[in-house]
C-alpha positions in Angstrom: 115.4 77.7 122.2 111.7 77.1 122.4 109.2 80.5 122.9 105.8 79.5 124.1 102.6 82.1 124.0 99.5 81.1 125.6 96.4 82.4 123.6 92.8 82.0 124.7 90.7 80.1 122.5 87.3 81.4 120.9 84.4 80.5 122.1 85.3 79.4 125.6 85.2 82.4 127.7 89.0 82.0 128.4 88.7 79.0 130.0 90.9 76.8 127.7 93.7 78.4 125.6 96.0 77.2 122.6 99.6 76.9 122.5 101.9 78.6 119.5 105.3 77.2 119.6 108.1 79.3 118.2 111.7 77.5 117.8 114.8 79.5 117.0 116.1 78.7 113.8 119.2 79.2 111.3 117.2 81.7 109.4 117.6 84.0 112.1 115.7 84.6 115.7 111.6 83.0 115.1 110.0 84.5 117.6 105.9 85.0 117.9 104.2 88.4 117.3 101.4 90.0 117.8 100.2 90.7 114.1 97.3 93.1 114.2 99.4 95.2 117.1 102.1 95.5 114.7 100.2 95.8 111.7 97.7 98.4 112.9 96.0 99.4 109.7 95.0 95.5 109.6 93.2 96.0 113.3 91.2 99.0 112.4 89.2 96.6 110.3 88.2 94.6 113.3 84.8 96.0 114.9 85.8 98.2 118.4 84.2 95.5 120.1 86.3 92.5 119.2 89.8 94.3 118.3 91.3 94.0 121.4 90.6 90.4 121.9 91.4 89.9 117.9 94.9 91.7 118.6 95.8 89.1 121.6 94.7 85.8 119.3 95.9 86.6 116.0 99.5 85.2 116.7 102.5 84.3 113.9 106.0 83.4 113.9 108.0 86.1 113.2 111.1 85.9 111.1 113.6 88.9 110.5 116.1 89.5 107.6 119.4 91.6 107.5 120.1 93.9 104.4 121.7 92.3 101.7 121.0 89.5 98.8 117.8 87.0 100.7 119.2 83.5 99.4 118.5 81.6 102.0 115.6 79.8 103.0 113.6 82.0 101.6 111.0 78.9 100.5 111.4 76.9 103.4 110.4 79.2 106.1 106.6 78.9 104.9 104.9 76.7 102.5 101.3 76.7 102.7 98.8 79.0 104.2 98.6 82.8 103.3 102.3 83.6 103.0 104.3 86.1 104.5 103.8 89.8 105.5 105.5 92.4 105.6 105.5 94.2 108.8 108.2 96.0 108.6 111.4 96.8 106.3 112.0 97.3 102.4 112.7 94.4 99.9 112.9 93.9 96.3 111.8 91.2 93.8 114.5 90.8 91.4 113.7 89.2 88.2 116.0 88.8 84.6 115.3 87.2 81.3 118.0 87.2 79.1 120.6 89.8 81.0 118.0 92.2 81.4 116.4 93.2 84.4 113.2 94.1 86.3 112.5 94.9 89.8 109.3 95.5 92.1 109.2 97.3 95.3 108.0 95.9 98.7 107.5 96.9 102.3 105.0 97.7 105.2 101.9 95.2 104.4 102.8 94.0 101.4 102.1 90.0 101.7 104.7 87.4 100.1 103.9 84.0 98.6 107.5 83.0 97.4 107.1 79.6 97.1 104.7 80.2 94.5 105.4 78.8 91.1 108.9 77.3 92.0 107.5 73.7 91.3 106.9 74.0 88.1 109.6 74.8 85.4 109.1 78.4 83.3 108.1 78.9 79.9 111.3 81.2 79.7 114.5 80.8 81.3 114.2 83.1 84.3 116.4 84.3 86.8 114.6 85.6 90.4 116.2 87.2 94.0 115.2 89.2 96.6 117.1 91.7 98.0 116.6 93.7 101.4 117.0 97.2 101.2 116.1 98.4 104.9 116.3 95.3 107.7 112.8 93.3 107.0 109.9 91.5 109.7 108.1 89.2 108.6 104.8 87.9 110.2 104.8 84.2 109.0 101.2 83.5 108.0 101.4 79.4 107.7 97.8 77.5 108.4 98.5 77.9 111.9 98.4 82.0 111.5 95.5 81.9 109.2 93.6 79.5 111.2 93.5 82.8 113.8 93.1 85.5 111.5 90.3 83.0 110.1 88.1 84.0 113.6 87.5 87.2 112.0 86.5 87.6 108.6 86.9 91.2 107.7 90.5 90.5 108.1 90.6 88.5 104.6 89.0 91.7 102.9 91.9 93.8 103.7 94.7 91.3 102.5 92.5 91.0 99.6 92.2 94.3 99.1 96.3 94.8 99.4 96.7 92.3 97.1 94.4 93.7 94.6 96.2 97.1 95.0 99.9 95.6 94.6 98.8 94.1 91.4 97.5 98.0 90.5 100.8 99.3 91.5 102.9 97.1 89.4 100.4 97.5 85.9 101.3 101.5 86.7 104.6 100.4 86.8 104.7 98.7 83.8 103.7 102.1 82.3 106.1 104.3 84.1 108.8 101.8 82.5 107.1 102.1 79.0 107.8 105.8 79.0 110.9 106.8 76.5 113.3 108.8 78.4 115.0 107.4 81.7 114.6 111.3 83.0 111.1 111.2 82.6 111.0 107.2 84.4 112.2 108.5 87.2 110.8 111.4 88.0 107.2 109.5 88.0 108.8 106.7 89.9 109.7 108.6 92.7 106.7 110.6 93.1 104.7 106.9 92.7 106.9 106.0 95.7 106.0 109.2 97.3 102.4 108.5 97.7 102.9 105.5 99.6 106.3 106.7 101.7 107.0 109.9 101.2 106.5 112.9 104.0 105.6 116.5 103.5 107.8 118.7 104.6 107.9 122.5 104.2 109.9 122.8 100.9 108.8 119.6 99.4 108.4 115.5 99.8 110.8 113.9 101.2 111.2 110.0 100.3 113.3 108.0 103.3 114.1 105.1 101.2 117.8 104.2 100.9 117.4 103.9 97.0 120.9 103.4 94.9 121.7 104.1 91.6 121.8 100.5 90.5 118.4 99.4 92.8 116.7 102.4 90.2 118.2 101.2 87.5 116.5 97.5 87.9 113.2 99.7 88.7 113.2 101.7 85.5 114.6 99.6 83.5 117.5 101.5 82.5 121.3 101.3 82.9 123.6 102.5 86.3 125.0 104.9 84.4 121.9 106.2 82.5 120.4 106.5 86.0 123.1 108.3 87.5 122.9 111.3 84.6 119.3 111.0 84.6 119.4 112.4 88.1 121.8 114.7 87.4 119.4 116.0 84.9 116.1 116.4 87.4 118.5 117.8 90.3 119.3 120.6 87.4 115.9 121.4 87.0 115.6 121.5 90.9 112.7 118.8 90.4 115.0 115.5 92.6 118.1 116.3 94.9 118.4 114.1 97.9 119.2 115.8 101.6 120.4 114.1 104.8 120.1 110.4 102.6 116.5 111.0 101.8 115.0 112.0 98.3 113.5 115.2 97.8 111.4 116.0 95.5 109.8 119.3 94.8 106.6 120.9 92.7 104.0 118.7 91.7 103.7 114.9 90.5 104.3 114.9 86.6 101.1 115.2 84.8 101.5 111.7 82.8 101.7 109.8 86.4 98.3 111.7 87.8 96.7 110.0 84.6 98.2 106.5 85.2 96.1 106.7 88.9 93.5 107.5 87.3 93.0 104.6 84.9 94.4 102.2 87.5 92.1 103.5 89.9 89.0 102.4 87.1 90.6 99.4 87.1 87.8 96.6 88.9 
């Protein structure tokens, strides 16, 4: 099955268009989207007078992901250009050296180059996965995408800019991990979390991210079991409980994590 989108070209008044061909493929159903439409913080950095015509041009192949262990094809849907982005979903980067185990978080505008590196052999004998937490779309930025998103330069600036702020997020959570009790991981963890997806409601912040034991335990560092009586722990101190599958978490961020912003924040 063949999708075809007509997109006017720059620079000719319309007159002349371009052709992006989608083709359904085993990975699941490639379709073409409108990037800056779904990815509105993205538009917003388009000038008012060329975002609309900037939302109908900047086109991608669009691939989506079921929950569950990414195997698959996960290098051979893209291999050059920008890489892929996140437009909707949650995903995590599973990495393990040695039996021991370390995770990162993803979702909403992250951008994903996971080809990268897997030409040439590690240093250490590493094992890598991702795993989708929260059914996943991915804009497909190949050098067809970022020929388009190439029309209008601000556009770079705010994928640099994420990029820059991922790599803040993970030396803060290299931190969090560093601390000595799993308890106190945790706690800062989730409130970290909570400043990018959580909600304020009236007795607290509430965190809709479908979260296991074991998916903490690779963020923290720590053991299932730890993890499990580590929670107990904060839900006795009336700090984390979860309600209706969401975490809640209630008084104020520890004072340790409001100093790891800080210095990340300095960061250049």
């Amino acid at each position: 099955m063949v999708r075809r989108e007509r997109v006017r070209a720059p620079g000719n008044d319309g007159a002349s268009t371009a052709t992006a061909v989608t083709t359904a493929a085993a990975a699941g159903c490639r379709s073409v989207c409108h990037i800056l439409a779904e990815d509105p913080a993205l538009a917003d950095a388009v000038p008012q007078a060329h975002r609309e015509q900037a939302v109908q041009e900047c086109i991608a192949e669009v691939l989506d992901v079921a929950t569950g262990v990414w195997r698959d094809q996960v290098t051979s849907v893209i291999y050059d250009g920008i890489g892929l982005l996140v437009l909707r979903g949650l995903l995590i980067r599973r990495v393990g050296i040695d039996g021991r185990f370390g995770a990162e978080i993803l979702g909403d505008g992250d951008v994903l180059r996971p080809w990268r590196g897997e030409s040439e052999p590690p240093a250490l004998a590493v094992t890598a996965g991702w795993q989708v937490l929260e059914p996943v779309r991915l804009a497909v930025l190949d050098m067809r995408a970022a020929r388009r998103l190439a029309r209008y330069p601000e556009l770079t600036g705010v994928l640099v800019g994420r990029a820059l702020e991922r790599s803040r997020n993970l030396a803060m959570h290299m931190a969090i991990v560093h601390q000595p009790r799993v308890d106190v991981r945790l706690h800062m963890l989730l409130w970290q979390l909570a400043g990018r997806w959580g909600r304020v409601r009236g007795d607290g912040i509430s965190l809709p991210l479908r979260l296991t034991h074991t998916v903490l335990a690779d963020l923290v560092a720590a053991s299932r079991p730890t993890v499990t009586s580590a929670l107990s722990d904060l839900a006795a101190l009336g700090l984390v409980r979860t309600v209706d599958a969401t975490w809640l978490l209630s008084g104020e961020p520890p004072g340790e994590l409001l100093e790891l912003r800080r210095v990340a924040l300095a960061q250049p």
